[in-house]
N, C-alpha and C positions, 0 to 999 in steps of 0.2 A: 236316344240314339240306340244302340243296341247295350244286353247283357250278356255280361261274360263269366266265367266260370270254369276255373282254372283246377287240375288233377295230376296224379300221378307221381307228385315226391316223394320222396322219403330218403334210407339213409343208403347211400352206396359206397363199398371203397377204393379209394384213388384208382384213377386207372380204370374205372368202373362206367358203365353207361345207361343214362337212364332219359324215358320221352315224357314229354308232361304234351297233356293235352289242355285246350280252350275254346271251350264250347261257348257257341254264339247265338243269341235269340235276338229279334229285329230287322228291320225293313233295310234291306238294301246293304247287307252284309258285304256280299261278295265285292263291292265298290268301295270297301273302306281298306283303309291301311293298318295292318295288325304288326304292334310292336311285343318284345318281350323285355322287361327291366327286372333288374333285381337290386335287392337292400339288404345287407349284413346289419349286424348288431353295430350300434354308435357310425353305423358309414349314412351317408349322404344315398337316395335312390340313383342307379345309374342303367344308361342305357344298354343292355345287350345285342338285341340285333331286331329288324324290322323286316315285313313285306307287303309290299303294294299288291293292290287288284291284279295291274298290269303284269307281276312278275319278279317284278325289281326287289331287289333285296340290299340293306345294307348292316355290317356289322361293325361291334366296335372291336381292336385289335388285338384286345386278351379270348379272343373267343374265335379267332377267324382261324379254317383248320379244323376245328371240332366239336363246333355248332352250328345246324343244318337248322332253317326253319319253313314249315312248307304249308301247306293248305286247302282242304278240301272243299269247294264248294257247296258243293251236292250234300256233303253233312254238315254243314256251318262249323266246322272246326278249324282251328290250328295247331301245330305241332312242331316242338321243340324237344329236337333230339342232339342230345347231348353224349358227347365222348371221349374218352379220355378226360375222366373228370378231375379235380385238384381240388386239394380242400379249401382254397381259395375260393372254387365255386360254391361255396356253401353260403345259403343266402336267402329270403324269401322272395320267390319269380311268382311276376305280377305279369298277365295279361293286358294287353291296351289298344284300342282302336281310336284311329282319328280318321275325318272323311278324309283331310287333305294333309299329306307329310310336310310342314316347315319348317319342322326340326327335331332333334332326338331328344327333346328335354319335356319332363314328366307334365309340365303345365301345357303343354299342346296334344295332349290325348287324354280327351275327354270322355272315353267309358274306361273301367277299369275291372277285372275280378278281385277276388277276395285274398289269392293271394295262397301259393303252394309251398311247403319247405322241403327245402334241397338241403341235404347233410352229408358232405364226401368227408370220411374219415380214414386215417392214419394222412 
């Protein structure tokens, strides 16, 4: 499918805003659906927010308000710009691509990156 390739954590605090990018290599990018998920220490991987070829975007509702995710073609990237952060958001954010979105759950996007950490403190 394609490879991904996830940048740009590190530690910010509260209140603080920081963009990770995900860089893409593979055939027929721009047609696939790019999600963003992240995993805390002892938590379960959980959905953050997605977006289609088409446009469509959907997020989950601890994040809607002050996380944007968007997407360059022309440089196989995406981009998750995050604001007003909380230490709640502190987590390891994974990249993910599936051709076709049918659902927000980590076994139906089958490329993955390696995986960025995010650390909002105080």
């Amino acid at each position: 499918q394609v490879q991904l390739v996830e940048s740009g954590g590190g530690l910010v605090q509260a209140g603080g805003s920081l963009r990770l990018s995900c860089a893409a290599s593979g055939r027929s990018f721009s047609t696939y659906t790019v999600g963003w998920f992240r995993q805390a220490p002892g938590k379960e991987r959980e959905f953050v927010l997605a977006l289609s070829w088409s446009g469509g975007s959907t997020y989950a509702d601890s994040v809607k308000g002050r996380f944007t995710i968007s997407r360059d073609n022309a440089k196989n990237t995406v981009y998750l710009q995050m604001n007003s952060l909380k230490p709640e958001d502190t987590a390891v954010y994974y990249c993910a691509a599936t051709r076709i979105l049918r659902s927000t759950l980590s076994a139906d996007f089958g490329s993955w990156g390696q995986g960025t950490q995010v650390t909002v403190s105080s």
